[in-house]
C-alpha positions in Angstrom: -46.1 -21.8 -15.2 -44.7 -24.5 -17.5 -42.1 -22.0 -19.0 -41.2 -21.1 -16.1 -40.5 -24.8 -14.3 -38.7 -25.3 -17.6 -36.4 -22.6 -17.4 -36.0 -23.3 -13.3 -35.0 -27.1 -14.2 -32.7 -25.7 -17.2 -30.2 -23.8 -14.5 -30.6 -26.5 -12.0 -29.2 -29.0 -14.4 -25.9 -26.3 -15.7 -25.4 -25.8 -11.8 -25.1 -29.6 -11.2 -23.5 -30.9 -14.7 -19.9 -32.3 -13.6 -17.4 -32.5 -16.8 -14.7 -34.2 -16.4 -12.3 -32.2 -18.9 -10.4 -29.5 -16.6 -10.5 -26.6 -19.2 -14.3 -27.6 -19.6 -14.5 -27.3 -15.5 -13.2 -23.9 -15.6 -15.0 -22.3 -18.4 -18.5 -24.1 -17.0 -17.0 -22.4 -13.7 -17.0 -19.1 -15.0 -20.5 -19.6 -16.7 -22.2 -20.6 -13.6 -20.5 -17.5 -12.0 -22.7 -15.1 -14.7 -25.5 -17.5 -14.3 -25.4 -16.7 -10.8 -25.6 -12.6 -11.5 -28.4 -13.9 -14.3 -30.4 -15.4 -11.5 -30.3 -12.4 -9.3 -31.0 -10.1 -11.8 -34.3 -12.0 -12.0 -35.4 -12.1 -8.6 -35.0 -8.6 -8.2 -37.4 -8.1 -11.2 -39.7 -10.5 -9.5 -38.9 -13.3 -11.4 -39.3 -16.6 -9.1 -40.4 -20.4 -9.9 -41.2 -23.5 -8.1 -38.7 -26.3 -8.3 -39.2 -29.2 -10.8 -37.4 -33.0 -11.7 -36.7 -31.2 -14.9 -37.5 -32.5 -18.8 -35.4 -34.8 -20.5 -32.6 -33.9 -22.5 -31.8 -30.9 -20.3 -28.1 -32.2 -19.9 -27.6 -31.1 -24.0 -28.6 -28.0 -23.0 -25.6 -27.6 -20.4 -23.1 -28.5 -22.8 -24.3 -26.3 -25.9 -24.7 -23.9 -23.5 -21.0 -24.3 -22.6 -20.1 -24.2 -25.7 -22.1 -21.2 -27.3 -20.3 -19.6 -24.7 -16.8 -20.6 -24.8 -16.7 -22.2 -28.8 -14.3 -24.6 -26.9 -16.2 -28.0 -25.9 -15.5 -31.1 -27.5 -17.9 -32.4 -30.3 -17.9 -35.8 -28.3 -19.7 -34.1 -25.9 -22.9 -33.2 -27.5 -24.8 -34.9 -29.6 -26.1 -33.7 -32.3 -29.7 -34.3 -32.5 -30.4 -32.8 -29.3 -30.8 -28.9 -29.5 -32.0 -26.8 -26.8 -33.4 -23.1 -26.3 -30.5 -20.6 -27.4 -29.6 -17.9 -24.4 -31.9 -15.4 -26.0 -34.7 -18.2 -25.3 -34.0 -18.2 -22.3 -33.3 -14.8 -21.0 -36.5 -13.8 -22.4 -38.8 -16.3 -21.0 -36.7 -15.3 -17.5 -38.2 -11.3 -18.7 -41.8 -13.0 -19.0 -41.9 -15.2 -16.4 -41.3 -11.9 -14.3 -44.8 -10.6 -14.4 -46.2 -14.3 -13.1 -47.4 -14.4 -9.4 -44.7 -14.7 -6.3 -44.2 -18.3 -5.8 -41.5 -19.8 -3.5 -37.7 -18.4 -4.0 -35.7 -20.4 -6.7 -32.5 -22.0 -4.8 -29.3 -22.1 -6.5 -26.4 -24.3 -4.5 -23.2 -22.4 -4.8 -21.3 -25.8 -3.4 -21.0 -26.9 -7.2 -19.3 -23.7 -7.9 -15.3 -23.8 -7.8 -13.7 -21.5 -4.9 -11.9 -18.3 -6.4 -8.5 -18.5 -5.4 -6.4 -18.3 -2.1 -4.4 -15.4 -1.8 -0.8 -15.0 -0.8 1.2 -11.9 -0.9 4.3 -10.1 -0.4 5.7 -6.4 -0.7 8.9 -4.6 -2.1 10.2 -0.8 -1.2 8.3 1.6 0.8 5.4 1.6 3.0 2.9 3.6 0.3 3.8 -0.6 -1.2 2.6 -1.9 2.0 -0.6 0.6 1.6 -1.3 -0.5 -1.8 -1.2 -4.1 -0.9 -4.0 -3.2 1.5 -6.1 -1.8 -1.2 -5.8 -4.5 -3.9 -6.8 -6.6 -0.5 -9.5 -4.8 -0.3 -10.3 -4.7 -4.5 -10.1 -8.4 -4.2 -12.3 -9.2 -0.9 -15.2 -7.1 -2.7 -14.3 -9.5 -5.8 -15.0 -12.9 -3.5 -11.7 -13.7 -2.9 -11.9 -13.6 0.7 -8.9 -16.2 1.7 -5.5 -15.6 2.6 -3.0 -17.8 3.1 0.7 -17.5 4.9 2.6 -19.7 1.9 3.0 -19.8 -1.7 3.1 -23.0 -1.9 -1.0 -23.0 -0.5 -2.2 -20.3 -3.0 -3.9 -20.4 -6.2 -3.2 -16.5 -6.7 0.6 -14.8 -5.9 0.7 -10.9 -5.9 4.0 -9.6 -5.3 4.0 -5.8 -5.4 7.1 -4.3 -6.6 9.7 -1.6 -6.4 12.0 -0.2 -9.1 14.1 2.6 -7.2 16.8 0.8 -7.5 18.4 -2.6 -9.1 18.9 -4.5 -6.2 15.1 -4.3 -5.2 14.6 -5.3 -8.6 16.9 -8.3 -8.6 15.2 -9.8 -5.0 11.7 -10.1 -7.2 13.1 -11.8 -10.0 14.7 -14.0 -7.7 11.3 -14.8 -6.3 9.5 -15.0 -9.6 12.1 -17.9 -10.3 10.9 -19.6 -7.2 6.8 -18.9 -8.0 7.2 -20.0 -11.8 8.6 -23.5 -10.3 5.4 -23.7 -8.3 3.8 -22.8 -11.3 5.9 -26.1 -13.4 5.6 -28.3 -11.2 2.6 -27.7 -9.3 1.2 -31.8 -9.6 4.2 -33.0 -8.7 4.0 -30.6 -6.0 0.8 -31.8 -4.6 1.4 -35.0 -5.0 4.4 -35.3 -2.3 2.5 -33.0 -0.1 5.0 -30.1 -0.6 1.9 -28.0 -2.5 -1.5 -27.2 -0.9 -2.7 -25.3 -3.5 -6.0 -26.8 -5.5 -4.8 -25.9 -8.9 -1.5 -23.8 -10.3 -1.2 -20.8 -9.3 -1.8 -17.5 -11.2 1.4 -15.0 -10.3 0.7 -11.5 -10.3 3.3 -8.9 -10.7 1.8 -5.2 -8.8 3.6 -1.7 -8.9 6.5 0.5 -9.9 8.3 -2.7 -11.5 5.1 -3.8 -13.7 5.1 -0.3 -14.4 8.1 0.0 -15.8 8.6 -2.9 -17.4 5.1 -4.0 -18.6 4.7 -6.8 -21.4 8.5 -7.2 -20.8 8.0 -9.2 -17.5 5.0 -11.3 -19.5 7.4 -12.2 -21.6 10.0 -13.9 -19.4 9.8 -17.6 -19.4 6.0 -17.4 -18.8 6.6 -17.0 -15.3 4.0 -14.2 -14.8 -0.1 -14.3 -15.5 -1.3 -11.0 -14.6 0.8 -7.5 -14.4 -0.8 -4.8 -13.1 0.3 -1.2 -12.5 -0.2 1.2 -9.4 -3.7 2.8 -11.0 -5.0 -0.8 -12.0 -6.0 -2.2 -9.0 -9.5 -2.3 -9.2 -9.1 -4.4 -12.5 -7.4 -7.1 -11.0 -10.8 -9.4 -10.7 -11.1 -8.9 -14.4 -7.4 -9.6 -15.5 -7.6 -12.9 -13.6 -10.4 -13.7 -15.3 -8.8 -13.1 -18.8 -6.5 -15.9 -17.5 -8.8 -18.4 -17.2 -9.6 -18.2 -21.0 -5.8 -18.5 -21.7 -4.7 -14.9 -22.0 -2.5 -12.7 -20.4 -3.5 -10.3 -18.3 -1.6 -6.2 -18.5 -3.4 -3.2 -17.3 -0.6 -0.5 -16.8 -2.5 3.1 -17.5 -1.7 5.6 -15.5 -4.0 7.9 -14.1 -4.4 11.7 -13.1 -7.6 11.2 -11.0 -7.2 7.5 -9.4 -6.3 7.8 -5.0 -8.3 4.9 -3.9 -10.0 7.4 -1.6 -13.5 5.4 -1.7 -11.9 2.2 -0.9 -11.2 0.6 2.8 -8.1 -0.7 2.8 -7.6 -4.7 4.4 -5.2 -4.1 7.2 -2.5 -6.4 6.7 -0.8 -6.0 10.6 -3.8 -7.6 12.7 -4.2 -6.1 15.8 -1.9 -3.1 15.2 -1.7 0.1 17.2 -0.2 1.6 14.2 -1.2 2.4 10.3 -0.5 3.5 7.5 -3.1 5.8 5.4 -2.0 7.1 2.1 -3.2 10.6 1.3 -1.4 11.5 -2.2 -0.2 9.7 -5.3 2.2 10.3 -8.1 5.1 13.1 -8.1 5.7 16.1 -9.9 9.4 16.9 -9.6 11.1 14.9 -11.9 14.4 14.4 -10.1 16.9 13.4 -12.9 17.7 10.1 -11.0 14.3 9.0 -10.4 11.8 6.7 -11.7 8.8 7.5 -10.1 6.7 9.9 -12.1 7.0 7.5 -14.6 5.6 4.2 -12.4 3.7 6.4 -9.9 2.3 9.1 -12.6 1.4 12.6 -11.3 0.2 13.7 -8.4 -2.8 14.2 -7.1 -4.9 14.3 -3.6 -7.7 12.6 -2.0 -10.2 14.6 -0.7 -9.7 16.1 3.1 -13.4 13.9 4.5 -12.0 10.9 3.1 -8.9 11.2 5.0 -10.8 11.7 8.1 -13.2 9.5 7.9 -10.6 6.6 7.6 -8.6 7.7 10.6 -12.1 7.5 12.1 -12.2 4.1 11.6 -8.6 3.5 12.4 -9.4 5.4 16.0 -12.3 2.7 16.2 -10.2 -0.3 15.8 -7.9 0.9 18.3 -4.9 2.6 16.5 -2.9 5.1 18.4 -0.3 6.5 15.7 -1.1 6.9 12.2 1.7 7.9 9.2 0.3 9.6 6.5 1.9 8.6 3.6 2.8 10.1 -0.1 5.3 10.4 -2.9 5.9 13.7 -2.0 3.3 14.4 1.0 3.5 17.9 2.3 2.7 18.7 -1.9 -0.8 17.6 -0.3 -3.6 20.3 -2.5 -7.5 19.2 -1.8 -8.8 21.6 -4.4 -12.2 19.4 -4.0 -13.7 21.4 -1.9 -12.9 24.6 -3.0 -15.4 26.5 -4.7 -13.2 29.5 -5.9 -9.6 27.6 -6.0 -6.3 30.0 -6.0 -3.9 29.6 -8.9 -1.1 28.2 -8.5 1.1 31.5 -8.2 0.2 31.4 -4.5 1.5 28.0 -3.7 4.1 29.2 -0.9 7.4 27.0 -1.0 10.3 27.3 1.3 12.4 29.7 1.3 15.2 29.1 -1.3 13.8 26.6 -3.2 12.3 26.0 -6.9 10.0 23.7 -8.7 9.7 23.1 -12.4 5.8 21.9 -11.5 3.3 24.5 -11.7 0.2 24.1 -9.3 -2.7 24.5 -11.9 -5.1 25.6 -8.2 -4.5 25.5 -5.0 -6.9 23.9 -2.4 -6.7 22.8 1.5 -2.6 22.1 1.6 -1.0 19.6 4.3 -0.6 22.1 6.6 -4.5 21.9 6.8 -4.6 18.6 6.6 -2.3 18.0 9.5 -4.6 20.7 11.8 -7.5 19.1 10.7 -6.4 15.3 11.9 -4.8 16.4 14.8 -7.7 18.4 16.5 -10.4 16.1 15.3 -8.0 12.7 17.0 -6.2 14.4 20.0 -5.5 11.5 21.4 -3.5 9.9 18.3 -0.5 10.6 17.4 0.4 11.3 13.6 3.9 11.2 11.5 4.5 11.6 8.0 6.9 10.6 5.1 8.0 10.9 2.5 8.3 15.0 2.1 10.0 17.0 -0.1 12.7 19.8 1.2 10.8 23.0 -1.3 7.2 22.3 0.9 8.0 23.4 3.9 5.8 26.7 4.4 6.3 28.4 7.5 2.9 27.3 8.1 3.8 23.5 8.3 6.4 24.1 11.0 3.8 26.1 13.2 1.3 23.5 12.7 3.9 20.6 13.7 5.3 23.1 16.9 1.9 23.7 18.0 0.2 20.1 18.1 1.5 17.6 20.7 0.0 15.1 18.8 2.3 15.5 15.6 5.7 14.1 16.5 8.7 16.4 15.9 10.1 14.1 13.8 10.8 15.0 9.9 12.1 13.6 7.2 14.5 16.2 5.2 15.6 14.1 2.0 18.7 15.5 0.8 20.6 13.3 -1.7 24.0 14.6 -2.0 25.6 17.8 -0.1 27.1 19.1 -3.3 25.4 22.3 -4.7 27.2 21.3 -8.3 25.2 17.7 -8.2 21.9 18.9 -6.6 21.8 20.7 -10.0 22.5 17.7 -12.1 19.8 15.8 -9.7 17.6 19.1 -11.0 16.1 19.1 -6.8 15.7 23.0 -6.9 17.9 23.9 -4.0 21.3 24.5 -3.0 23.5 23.2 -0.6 23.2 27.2 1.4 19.2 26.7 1.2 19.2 23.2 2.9 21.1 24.3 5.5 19.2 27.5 6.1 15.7 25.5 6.0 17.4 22.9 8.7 18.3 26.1 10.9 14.8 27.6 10.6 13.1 24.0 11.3 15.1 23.9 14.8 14.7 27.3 15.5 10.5 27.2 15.3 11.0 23.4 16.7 14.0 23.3 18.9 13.8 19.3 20.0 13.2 18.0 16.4 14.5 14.9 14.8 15.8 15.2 11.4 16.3 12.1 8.9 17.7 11.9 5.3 18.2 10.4 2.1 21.3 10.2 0.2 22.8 9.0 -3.0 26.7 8.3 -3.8 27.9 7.5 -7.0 26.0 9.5 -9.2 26.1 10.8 -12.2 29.9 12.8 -12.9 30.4 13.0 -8.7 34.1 14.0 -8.2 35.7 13.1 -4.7 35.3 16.7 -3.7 31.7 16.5 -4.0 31.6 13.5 -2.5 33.4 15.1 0.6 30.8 18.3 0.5 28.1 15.5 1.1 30.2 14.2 3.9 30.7 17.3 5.7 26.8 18.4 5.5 25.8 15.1 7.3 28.2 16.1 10.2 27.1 19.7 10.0 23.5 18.5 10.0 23.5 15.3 12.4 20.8 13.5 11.3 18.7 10.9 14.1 18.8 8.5 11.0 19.5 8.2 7.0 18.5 5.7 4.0 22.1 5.7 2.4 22.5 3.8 -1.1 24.8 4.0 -4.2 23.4 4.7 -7.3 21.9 3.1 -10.1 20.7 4.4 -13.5 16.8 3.5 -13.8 15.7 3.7 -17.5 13.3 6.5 -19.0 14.5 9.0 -16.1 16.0 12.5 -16.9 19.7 11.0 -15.6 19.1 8.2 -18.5 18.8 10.4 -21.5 21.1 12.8 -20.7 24.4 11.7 -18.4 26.3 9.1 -18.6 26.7 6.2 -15.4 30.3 7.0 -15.0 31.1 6.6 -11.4 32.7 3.1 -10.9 31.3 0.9 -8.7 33.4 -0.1 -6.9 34.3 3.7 -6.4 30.2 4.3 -5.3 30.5 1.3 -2.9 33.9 2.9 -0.8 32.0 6.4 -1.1 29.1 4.2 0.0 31.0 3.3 3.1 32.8 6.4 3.5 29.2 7.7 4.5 28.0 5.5 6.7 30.8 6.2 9.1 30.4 9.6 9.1 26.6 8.7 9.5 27.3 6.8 12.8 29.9 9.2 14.2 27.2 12.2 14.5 24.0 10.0 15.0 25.7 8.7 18.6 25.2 12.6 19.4 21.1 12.3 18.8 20.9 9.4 20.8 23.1 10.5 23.6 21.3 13.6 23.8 18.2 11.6 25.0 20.2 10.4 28.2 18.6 11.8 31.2 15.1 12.5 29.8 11.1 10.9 30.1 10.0 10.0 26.8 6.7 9.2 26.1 6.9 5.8 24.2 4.4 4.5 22.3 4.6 0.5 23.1 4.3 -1.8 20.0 5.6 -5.3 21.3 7.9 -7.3 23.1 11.6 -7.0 22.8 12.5 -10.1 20.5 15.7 -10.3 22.0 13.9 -10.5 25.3 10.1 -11.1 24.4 9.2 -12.0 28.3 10.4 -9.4 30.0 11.2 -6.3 27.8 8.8 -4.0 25.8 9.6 -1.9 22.8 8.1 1.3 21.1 8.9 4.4 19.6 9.6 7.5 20.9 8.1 10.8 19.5 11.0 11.9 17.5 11.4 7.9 15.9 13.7 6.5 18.0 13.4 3.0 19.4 13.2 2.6 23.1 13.3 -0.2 25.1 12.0 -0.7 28.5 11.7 -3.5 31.3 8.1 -4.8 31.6 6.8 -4.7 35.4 4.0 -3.0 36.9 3.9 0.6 37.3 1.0 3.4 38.3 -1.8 3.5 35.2 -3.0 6.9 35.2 -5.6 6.5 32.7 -7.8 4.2 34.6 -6.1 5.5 38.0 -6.8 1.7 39.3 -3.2 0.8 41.0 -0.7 -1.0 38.8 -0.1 -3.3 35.9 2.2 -4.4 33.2 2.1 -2.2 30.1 0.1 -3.5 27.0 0.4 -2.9 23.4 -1.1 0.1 22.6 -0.6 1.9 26.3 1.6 5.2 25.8 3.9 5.0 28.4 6.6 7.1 30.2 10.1 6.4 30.0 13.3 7.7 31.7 15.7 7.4 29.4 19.2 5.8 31.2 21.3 4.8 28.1 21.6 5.1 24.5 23.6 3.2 21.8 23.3 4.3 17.8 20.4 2.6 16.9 18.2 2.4 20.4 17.3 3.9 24.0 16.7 2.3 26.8 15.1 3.3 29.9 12.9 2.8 32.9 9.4 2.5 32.9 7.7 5.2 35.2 3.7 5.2 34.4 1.1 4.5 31.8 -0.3 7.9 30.4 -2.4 9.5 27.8 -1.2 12.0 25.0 -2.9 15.2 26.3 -2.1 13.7 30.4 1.9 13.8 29.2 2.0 17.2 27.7 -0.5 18.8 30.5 -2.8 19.3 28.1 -6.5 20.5 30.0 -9.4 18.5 29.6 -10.8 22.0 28.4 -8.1 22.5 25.7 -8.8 18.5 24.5 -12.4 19.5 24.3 -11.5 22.2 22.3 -9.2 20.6 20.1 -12.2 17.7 19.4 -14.3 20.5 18.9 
């Protein structure tokens, strides 16, 4: 047993050595962690020792260890005529010392070893940003890093996840990079008049479409980032922060054709929220001229149909009532997974006028399927989408969407520009006459459907007469609501190589405003038209204009209601009256509207399938 109490005293004394040089603390830090791994990789082989004082000279051994390791520790520190058993030594008399007897468990005190870093965090762009945050939540909670903090200024680890649609989004982060590289400066001074938390300078780590696009470029500025990681990367973040720690910079910016995150639980970042977010698809395949993200999102592909289902499961568990199922270009959803005998791609149905240059290689379980699956599995949660694409609307979709109460008739119809002449130069695959003929058929299969958009003014070559086609086809249209911006070029896109920028801003800006008048002249119609109906409104908080005694939610088609809170009848418990709760789907009569909300009157507190006079039989059914 002697090799064994040797070895058992050697880890004890690298666990408890102290150095007092910082860049020695950290490396030792590091070594302890993979001593730790060592250690259990021993036990499960059996190998266990009783606990001794130790030999002498076992302190050496620490620091040549160290340094063996790291080739970085001081000469001072060792002396030279004390040597000590190399690693091989001592990994194989761990491998021998594994066939001894089962003596009592070696201890090993983790309260020597340095905490991995607090964690703060903040998003950019869309919500498939907010979803991604989740996962690299997740990556990093499996990692150890289990802390999160509310301030930068308390973190030893900033992720800031990024968007590069357009240059104003891009100009916000930098803005905060300024800000988290003086954190980074002046972190002692920081600490030392109390206006720092943080236990040692923080790493800053750029995530998404922006360290996409501008990789080793954002390294490179001022040293104000230590880690850039792109969308597909996330589960090397652990390792890149390590890199760090041995003074290197960490970049992992691959893109993938198979990465969706589908095996990873995402860490909810809205505690105690009745909605969610759950991303189903990555990447895009339709390489709009002006956009960048096929080239910071990569191409697409799905996660598999169970994995979808299984994570609403858990969302249904935790008490979620409305989930939006996110993608770059969602209702392109194709689980070829799990079929055997997958259809080429000349069967992939689009709608009716529209084109793609992508090519399906096989086509699998579509969204239409995936939306029928959720929604008679869950009948009691409600699901919305976004973003879609105009060319995947099968009639299919629509049926699904008009058939299930639980899918809210609610779509989002990007359309960029009403000029046929500039949908061409965007390369979207449609024309002005197909939009309009898809937004008839969508209203004719759903009649009480709410339609949103995108648009983009300014770009590339856009006369005033094609700005004034895009103008008429949001009155024709009369959308509920609309993301309206002016454009900007974004580098490597098909716009980039091949037109030239020539709109003047200050021209795109008055176009710019031109629209969002016209916007708000035909939106009061969608609101108006609520007047005089009972919506079922999902409630999400208090009113912050009112918190104590106003509730707020959203109503199947998206729009925001507001409501008084007092008791009314709760006919899902059928036990008298109360004041509505987060999460209770309530009735609503809806009294007055203004452009951006409803407000109403508060009649009961329902269920989805109670609401729409759905049987208990038919719920069964559905579930079934």
């Amino acid at each position: 047993m002697a090799s064994s109490s040797s070895s058992s005293a050697l880890i004890t004394s690298i666990f408890n050595y102290k150095p007092h040089n910082s860049t020695i603390l950290r490396r030792i830090n590091l070594h302890r962690r993979f001593l730790n791994t060592l250690v259990s990789s021993s036990r499960t082989l059996g190998y266990t020792s009783s606990i001794s004082s130790g030999p002498p000279k076992i302190k050496s051994f620490s620091l040549h260890f160290s340094r063996n390791l790291s080739n970085a520790s001081p000469s001072s520190l060792l002396k030279k005529n004390e040597e000590g058993p190399s690693l091989h030594h001592f990994i194989s008399q761990a491998a021998l010392a594994s066939t001894e007897p089962h003596v009592a468990p070696l201890p090993v005190s983790t309260s020597e070893v340095l905490p991995l870093g607090r964690i703060y965090h903040e998003t950019y762009g869309c919500q498939m940003n907010v979803n991604d945050m989740e996962i690299v939540l997740s990556v990093m909670k499996n990692a150890g890093y289990n802390e999160i903090v509310e301030a930068p200024e308390s973190a030893e680890i900033i992720f800031i996840n990024t968007c590069a649609i357009r240059d104003n989004a891009e100009q916000k982060v930098w803005q905060r990079l300024n800000y988290f590289w003086f954190l980074k400066r002046h972190w002692k001074s920081n600490v030392a008049t109390g206006r720092s938390e943080s236990l040692r300078p923080p790493k800053v780590v750029v995530l998404g479409c922006m360290a996409e696009r501008l990789k080793e470029k954002i390294l490179d500025a001022e040293k104000m980032v230590d880690v850039v990681c792109g969308p597909d990367a996330y589960r090397d973040l652990p390792r890149l922060l390590e890199e760090v720690d041995y003074g290197q910079k960490g970049i992992n910016t691959l893109l993938s054709l198979e990465e969706t995150y589908a095996d990873i639980t995402p860490v909810r970042i809205s505690k105690n929220s009745v909605t969610a977010f759950v991303s189903v698809m990555r990447g895009c395949n339709n390489m709009c001229s002006f956009c960048i993200v096929p080239f910071t999102r990569g191409r697409e592909r799905s996660r598999p149909v169970e994995s979808i289902v299984k994570e609403v499961g858990e969302l249904w568990k935790e008490g979620v009532k409305e989930v939006t199922i996110l993608g770059q270009n969602v209702n392109s959803y194709n689980d070829a997974s799990v079929v055997e005998d997958a259809e080429p791609g000349t069967n992939w149905k689009l709608s009716e006028g529209f084109s793609t240059i992508s090519k399906v290689k096989k086509m699998g379980l579509r969204f239409a399927d995936l939306l029928d699956r959720l929604s008679t599995e869950y009948p009691e949660m409600r699901f919305r989408y976004t973003s879609p694409h105009p060319k995947d609307f099968p009639d299919e979709l629509l049926y699904v969407m008009r058939d299930r109460y639980n899918i809210c008739k609610n779509i989002h119809l990007p359309a960029q520009t009403g000029s046929s002449t500039v949908l061409e130069r965007m390369r979207r695959g449609y024309t002005r006459e197909a939009y309009l003929d898809l937004v008839q058929k969508i209203r004719s299969i759903i009649p009480d459907v709410g339609l949103s958009s995108d648009f983009i003014t300014g770009f590339c070559g856009e006369t005033e007469e094609e700005h004034r086609d895009t103008l008429s086809l949001v009155k024709a249209v009369s959308y509920d609501m609309a993301y309206m911006f002016a454009y900007s070029m974004r580098e490597k896109t098909h716009a980039h190589r091949n037109y030239e920028d020539d709109v003047p801003n200050d021209v795109k800006q008055r176009r710019l405003t031109e629209l969002i008048d016209t916007f708000h002249e035909s939106t009061g119609k969608c609101f108006e038209s609520q007047i005089g109906t009972v919506q079922l409104v999902l409630v999400e908080g208090p009113n912050k204009r009112a918190s104590d005694t106003e509730l707020i939610g959203k109503s199947d088609r998206g729009h925001r209601v507001i409501f008084g809170k007092m008791p009314i009848p709760d006919r899902v418990d059928n036990n008298g009256k109360r004041d509505p709760r987060i999460g209770d789907y309530v009735e609503v009569s809806i009294q007055k509207s203004t452009r951006a909300s409803l407000f109403g009157e508060a009649l009961a507190i329902t269920k989805l399938s109670t609401f729409y006079n759905i049987t208990h039989e038919e719920v069964v059914a559905y579930a079934n």
